[in-house]
C-alpha positions in Angstrom: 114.1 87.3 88.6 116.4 84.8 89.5 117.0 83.6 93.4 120.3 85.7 94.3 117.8 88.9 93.2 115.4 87.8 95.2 117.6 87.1 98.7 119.8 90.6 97.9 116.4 92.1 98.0 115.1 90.8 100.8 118.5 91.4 102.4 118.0 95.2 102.2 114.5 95.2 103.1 115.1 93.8 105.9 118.5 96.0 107.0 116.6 98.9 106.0 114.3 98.1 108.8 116.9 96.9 111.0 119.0 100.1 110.9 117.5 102.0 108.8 120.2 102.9 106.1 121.8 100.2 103.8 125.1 100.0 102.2 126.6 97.6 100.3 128.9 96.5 102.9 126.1 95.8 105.1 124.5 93.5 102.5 128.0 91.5 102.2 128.2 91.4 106.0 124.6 89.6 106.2 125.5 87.4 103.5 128.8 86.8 104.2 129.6 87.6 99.9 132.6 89.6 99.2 131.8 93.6 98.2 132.5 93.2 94.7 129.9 90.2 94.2 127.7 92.7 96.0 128.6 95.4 93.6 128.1 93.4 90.7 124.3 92.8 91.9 123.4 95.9 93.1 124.5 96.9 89.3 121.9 94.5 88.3 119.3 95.5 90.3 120.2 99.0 89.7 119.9 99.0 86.2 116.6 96.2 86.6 114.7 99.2 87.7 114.9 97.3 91.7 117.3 99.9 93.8 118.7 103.7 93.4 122.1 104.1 95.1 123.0 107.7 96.4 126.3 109.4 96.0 126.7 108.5 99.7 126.8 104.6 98.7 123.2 104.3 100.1 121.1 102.1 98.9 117.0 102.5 98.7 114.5 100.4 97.1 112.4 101.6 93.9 108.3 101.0 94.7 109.0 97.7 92.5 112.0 96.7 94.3 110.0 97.1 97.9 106.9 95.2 96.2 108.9 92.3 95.2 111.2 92.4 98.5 107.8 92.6 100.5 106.3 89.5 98.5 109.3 87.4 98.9 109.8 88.5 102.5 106.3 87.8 103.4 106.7 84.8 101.7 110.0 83.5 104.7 108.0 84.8 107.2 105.0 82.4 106.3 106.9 79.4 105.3 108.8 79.6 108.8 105.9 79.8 110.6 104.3 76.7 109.0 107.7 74.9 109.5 107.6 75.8 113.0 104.2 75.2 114.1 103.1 72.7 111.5 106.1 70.3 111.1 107.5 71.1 114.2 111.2 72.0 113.6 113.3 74.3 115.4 113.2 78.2 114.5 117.1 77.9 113.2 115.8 74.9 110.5 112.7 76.6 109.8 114.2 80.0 108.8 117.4 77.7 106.9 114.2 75.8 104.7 111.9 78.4 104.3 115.2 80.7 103.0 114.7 77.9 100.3 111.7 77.2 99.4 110.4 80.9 99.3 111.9 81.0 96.0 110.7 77.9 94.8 107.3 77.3 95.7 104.0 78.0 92.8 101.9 80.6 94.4 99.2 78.5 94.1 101.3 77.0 97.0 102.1 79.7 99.2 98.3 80.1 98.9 97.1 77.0 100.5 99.7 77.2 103.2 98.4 81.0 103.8 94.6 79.8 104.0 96.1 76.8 106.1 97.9 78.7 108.5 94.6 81.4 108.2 92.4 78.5 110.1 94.4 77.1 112.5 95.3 80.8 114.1 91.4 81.0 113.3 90.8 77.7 115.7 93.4 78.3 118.4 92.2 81.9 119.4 
């Protein structure tokens, strides 16, 4: 899956716990795309097995499109913490970078941050 998949996924998981319903009007509001780029991608991830979309314009995640939104998400929220407490940057650039990298990194990566950042909570508390 290429990196516009994975941020329009993570872009409903995380409205969908926001507000509880998505559309694809709040998607282009988050991301500041225009509807019919949205349109076009929820097509994709329609027909990639990822969302179902309701009569109503709803949208929901499949099982596999909440797995792979979950992994990426989980992913931001790891990368920003280790920006934040490791290198030190302000939340605002940590979040901006991790946005980034999440998509980029080797899993063997993420690992080692995640048994890096494992320790040191380990050590402080």
């Amino acid at each position: 899956m290429h990196e516009s998949g994975e941020n329009y996924l993570e872009t409903i998981l995380v409205i969908k716990e926001r507000k509880g319903t998505v559309r694809s009007i709040d998607i282009a509001r988050e991301l500041s795309f225009s509807k019919p780029s949205v349109s076009r991608a929820m097509g994709i991830l329609r027909e990639s097995g990822y969302i179902v979309m309701e009569p109503s314009g709803e949208i929901h995640l499949t099982d596999k499109g909440r797995e792979r939104a979950e992994e990426i998400y989980g992913r931001h929220r790891l990368l920003t913490a280790f920006l934040k407490d490791v290198a030190g940057v302000t939340e605002e650039m940590a979040e901006r970078n991790a946005c980034r990298m999440e998509h980029i990194l080797d899993q063997e990566v993420v690992d080692g941050i995640s048994g890096y950042m494992g320790r040191q909570r380990k050590s402080v508390f």
